[in-house]
Backbone as CSV, one residue per row, in Angstrom:
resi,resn,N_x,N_y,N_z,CA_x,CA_y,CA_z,C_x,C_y,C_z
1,UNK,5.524,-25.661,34.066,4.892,-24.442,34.507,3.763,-24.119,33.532
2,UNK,2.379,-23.985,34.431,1.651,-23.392,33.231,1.184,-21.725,33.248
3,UNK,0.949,-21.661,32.048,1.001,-19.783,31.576,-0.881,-19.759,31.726
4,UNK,-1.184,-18.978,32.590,-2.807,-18.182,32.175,-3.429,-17.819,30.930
5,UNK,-4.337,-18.093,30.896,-5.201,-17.884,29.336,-4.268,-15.573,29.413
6,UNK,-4.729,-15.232,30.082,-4.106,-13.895,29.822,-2.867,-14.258,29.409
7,UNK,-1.868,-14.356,30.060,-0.745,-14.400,29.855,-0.151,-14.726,28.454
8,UNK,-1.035,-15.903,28.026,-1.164,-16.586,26.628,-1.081,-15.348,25.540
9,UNK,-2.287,-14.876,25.645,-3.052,-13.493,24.804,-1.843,-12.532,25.067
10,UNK,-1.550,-12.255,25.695,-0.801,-11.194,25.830,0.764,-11.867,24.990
11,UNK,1.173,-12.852,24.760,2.081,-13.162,23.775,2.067,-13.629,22.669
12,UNK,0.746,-13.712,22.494,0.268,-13.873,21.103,0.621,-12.827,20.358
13,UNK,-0.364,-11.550,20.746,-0.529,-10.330,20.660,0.944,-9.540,20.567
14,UNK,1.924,-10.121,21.211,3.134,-9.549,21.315,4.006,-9.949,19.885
15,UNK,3.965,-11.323,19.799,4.477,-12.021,18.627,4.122,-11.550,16.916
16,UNK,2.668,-11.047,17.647,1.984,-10.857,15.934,2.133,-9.355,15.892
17,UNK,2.600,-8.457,17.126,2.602,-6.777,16.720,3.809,-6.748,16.296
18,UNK,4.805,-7.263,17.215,6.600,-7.304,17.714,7.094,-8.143,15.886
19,UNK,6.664,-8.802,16.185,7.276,-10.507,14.887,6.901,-10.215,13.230
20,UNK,5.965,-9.178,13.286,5.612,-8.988,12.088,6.842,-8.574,10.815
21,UNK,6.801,-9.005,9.876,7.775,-8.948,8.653,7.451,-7.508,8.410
22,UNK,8.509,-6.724,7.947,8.628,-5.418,7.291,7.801,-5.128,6.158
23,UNK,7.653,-6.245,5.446,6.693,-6.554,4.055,5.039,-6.183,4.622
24,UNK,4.948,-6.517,5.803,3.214,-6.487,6.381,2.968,-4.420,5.974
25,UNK,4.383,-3.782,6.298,3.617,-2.097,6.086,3.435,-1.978,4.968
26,UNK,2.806,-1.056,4.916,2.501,-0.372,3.692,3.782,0.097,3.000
27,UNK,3.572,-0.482,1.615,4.727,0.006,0.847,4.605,1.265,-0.404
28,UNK,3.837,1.749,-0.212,4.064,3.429,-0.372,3.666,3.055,-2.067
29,UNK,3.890,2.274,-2.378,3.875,2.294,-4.026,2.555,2.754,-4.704
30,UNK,3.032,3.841,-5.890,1.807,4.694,-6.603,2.211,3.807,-7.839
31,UNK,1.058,3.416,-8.086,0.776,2.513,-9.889,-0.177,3.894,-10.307
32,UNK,0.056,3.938,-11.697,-0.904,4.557,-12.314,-1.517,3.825,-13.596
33,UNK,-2.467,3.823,-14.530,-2.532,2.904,-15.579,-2.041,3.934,-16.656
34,UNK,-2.272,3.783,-17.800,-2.320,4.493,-19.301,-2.993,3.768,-20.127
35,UNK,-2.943,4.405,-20.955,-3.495,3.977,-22.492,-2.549,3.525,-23.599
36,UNK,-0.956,3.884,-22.874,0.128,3.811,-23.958,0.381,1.796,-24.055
37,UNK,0.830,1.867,-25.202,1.177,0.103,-25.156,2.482,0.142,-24.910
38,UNK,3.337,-1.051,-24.068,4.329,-1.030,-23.595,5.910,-0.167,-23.991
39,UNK,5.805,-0.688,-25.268,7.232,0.035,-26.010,7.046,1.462,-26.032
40,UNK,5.398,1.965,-26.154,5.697,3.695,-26.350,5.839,4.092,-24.439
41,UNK,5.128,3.966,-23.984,5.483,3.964,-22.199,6.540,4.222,-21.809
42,UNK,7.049,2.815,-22.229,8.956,3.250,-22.341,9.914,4.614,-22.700
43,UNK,9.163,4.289,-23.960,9.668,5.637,-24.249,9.392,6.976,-23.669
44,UNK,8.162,7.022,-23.722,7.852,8.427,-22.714,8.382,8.856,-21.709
45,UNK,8.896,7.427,-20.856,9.259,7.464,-19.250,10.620,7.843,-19.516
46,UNK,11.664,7.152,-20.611,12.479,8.262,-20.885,12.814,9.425,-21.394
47,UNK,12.145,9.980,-22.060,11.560,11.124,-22.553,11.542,12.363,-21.098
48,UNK,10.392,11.636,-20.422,10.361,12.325,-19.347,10.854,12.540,-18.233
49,UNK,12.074,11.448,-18.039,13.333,11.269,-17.314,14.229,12.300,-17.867
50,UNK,14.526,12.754,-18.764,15.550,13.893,-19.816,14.761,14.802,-19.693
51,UNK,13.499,15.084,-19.642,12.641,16.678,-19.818,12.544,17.032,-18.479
52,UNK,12.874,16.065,-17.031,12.756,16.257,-15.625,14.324,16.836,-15.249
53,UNK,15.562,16.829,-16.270,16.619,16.793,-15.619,17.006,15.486,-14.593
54,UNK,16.950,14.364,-14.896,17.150,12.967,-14.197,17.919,12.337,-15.014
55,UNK,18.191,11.206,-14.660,19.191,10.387,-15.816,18.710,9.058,-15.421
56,UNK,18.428,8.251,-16.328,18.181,6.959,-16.406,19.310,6.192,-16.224
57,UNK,20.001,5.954,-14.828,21.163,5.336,-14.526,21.641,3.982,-14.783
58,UNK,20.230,2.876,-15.351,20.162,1.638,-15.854,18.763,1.538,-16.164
59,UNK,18.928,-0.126,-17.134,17.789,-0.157,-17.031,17.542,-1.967,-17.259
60,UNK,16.882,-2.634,-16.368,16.841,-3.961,-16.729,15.447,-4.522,-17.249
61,UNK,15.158,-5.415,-17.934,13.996,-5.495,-18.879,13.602,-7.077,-18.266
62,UNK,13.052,-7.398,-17.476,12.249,-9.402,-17.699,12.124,-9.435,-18.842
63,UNK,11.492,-9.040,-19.730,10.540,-9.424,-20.938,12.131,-9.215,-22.178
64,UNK,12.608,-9.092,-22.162,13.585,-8.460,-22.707,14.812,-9.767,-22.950
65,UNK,14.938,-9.739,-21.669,15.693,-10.803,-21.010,15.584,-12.218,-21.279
66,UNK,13.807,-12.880,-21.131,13.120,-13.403,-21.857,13.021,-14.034,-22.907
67,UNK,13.028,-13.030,-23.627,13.081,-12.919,-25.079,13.772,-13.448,-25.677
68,UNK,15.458,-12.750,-24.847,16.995,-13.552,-25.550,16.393,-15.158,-25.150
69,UNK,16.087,-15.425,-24.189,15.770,-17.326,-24.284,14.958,-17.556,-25.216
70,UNK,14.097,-17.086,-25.465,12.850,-17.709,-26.385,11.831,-17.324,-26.205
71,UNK,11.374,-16.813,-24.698,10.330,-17.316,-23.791,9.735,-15.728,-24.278
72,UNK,8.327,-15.973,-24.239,7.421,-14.911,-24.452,6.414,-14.005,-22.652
73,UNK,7.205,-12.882,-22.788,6.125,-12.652,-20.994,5.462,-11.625,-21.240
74,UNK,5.014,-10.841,-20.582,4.358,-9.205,-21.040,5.536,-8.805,-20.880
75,UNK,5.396,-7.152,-21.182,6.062,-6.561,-21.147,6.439,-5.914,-19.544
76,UNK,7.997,-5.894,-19.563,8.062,-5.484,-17.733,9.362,-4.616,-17.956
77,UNK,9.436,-3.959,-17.451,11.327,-3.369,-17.052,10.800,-2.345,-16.084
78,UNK,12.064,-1.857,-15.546,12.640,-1.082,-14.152,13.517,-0.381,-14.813
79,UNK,13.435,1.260,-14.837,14.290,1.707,-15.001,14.670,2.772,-14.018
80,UNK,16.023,2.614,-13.651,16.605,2.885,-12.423,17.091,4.649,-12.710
81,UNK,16.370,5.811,-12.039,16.757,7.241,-12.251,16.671,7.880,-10.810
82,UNK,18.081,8.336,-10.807,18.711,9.772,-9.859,19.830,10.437,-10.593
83,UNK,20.322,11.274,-10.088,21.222,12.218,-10.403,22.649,12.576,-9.900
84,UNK,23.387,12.689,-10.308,24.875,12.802,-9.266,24.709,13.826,-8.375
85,UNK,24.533,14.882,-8.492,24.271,15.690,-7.534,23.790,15.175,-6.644
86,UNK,22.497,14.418,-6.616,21.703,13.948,-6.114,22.183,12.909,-4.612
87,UNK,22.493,12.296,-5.074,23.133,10.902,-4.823,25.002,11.420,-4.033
88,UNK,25.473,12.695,-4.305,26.750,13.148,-3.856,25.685,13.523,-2.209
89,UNK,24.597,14.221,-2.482,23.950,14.931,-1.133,23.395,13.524,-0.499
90,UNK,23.261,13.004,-0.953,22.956,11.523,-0.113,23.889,10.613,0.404
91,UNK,24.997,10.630,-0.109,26.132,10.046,0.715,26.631,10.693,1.449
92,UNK,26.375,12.038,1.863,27.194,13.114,2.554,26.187,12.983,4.148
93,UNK,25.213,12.323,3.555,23.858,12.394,4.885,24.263,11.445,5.275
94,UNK,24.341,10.190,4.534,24.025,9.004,5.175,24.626,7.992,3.911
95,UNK,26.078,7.317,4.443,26.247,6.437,3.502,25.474,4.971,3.391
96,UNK,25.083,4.605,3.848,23.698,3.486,4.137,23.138,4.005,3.043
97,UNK,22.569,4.944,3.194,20.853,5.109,1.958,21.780,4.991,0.755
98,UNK,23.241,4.900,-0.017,22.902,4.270,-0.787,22.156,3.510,-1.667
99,UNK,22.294,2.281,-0.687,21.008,1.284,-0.933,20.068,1.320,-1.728
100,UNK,19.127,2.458,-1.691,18.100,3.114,-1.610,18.193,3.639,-2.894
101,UNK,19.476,4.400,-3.542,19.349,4.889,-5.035,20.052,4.263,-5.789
102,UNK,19.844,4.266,-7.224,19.227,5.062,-7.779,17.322,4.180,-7.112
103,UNK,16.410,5.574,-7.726,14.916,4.783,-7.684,14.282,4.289,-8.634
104,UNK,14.374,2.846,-8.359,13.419,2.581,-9.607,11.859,2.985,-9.895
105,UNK,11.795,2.776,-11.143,10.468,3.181,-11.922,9.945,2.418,-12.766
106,UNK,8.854,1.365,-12.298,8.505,-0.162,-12.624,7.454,0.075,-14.115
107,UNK,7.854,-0.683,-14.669,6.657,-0.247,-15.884,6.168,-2.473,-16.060
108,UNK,4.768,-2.086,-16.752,4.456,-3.201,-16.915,3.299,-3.588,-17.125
109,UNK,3.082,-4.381,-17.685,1.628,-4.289,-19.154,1.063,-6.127,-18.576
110,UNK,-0.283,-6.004,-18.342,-0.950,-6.724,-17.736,-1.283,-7.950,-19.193
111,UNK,-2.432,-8.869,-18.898,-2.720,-10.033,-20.049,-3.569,-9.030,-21.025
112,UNK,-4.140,-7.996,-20.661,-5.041,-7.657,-22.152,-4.180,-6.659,-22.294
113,UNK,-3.260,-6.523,-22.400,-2.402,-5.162,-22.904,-1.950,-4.035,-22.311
114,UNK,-3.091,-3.671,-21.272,-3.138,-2.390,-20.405,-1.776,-2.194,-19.845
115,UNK,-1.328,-1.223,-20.035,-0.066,-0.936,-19.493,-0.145,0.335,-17.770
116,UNK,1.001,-0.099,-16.500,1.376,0.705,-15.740,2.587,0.935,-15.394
117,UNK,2.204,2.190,-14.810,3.893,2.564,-14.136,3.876,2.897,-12.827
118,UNK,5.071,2.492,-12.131,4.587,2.282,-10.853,6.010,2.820,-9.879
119,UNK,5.809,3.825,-8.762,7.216,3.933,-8.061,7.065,4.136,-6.847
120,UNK,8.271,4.203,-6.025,7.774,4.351,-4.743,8.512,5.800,-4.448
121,UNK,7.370,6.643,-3.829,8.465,8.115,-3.583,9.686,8.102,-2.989
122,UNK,10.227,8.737,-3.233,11.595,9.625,-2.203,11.769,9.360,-1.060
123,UNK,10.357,9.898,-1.014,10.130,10.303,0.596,10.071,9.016,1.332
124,UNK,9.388,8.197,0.977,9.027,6.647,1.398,10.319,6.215,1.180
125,UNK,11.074,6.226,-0.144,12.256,5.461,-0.377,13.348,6.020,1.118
126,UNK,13.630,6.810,1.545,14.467,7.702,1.849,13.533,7.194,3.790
127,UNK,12.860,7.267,3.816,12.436,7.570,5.323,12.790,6.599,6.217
128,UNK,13.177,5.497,6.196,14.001,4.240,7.134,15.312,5.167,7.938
129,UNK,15.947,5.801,6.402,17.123,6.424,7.158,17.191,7.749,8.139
130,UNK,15.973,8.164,8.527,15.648,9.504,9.611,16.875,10.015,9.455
131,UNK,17.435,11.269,8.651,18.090,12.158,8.501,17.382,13.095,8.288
132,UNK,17.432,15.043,8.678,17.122,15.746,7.912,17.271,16.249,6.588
133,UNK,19.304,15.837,6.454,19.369,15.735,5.083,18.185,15.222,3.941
134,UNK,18.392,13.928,4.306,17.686,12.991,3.670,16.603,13.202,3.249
135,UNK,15.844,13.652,4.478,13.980,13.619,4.442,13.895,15.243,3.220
136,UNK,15.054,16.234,3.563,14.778,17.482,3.051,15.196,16.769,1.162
137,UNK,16.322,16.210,0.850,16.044,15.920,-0.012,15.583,15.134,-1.198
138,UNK,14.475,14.039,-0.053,13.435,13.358,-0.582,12.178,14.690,-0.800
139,UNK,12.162,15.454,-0.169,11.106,16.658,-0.341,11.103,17.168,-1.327
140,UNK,12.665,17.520,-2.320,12.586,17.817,-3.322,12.529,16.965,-4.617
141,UNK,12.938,15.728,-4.238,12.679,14.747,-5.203,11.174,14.425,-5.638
142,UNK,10.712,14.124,-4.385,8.801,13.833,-4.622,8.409,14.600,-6.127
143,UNK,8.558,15.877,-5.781,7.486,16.299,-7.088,8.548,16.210,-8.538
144,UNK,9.459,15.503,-8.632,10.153,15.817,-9.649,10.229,13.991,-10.184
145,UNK,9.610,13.426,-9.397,9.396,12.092,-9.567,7.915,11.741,-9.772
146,UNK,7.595,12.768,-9.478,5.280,12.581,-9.991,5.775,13.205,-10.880
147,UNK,6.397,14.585,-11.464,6.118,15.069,-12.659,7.128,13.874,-13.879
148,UNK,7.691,12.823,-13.241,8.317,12.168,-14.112,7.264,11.022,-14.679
149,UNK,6.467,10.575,-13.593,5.695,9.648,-13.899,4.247,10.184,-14.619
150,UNK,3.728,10.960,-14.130,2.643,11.889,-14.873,2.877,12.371,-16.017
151,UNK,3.891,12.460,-16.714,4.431,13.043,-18.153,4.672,11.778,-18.749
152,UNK,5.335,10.613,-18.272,5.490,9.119,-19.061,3.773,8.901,-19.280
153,UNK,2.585,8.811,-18.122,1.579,8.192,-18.537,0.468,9.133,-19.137
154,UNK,1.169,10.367,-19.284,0.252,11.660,-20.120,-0.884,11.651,-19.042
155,UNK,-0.610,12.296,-18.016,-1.898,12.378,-16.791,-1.487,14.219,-16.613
């Protein structure tokens, strides 16, 4: 059986709107740069994780990690911050978004030194799971997660 040049187009078009990987959207992520060099960054971001009322629930390091082998990389870590409260109102919405917390908060220093920090909001983190819970308390997270990252990179 043969298919029409339309017919064709029209499943092309279907394959590449329909078929597309989740990775193709936009992933919400805010980088900011600084001036700080990696180890003080760090510090700030916890600093400003404790001055936000948040808790730095983990924290895993590449460069760190690295290191224990031998191996020399820039500097990188993720440090993972929500709150029990937090996280009690999020399982009560939706045990799925789990997943989703704690949020990490990417730090990481390029070949000439320049250091960023980088996260993805609440709101973005949180919005797959369409709850009002949820969305209401990604609303309050947002600004308590810019004022976390804006106080680590002194902005």
């Amino acid at each position: 059986m043969k298919m029409s040049s339309g017919r064709c187009l029209f499943c092309i078009l279907w394959i590449l709107i329909v078929g597309m990987p989740a990775a193709a959207a936009p992933n919400n992520i805010i980088t900011i740069s600084t001036h700080y060099d990696f180890k003080t960054l760090l510090d700030r971001l916890d600093a400003a994780i404790a001055h936000n009322n948040m808790i730095a629930v983990a924290k895993a390091s590449a460069s760190a990690g690295a290191a224990i082998r031998g191996v020399a990389i820039h500097g990188d870590a993720v440090v993972m911050v929500f709150r029990n409260d937090f996280a009690v109102r999020m399982l009560a919405a939706n045990v799925q978004a789990g997943l989703a917390a704690p949020i990490p908060i990417h730090i990481f220093e390029a070949s000439d030194g320049a250091t960023s920090i980088a996260y993805r909001p609440p709101s973005a983190v949180f919005m797959p799971f369409r709850t009002k819970a949820l969305t209401d308390m990604a609303r309050e997270l947002d600004p308590i997660f810019q004022r976390i990252v804006a106080d680590a990179a002194g902005k």
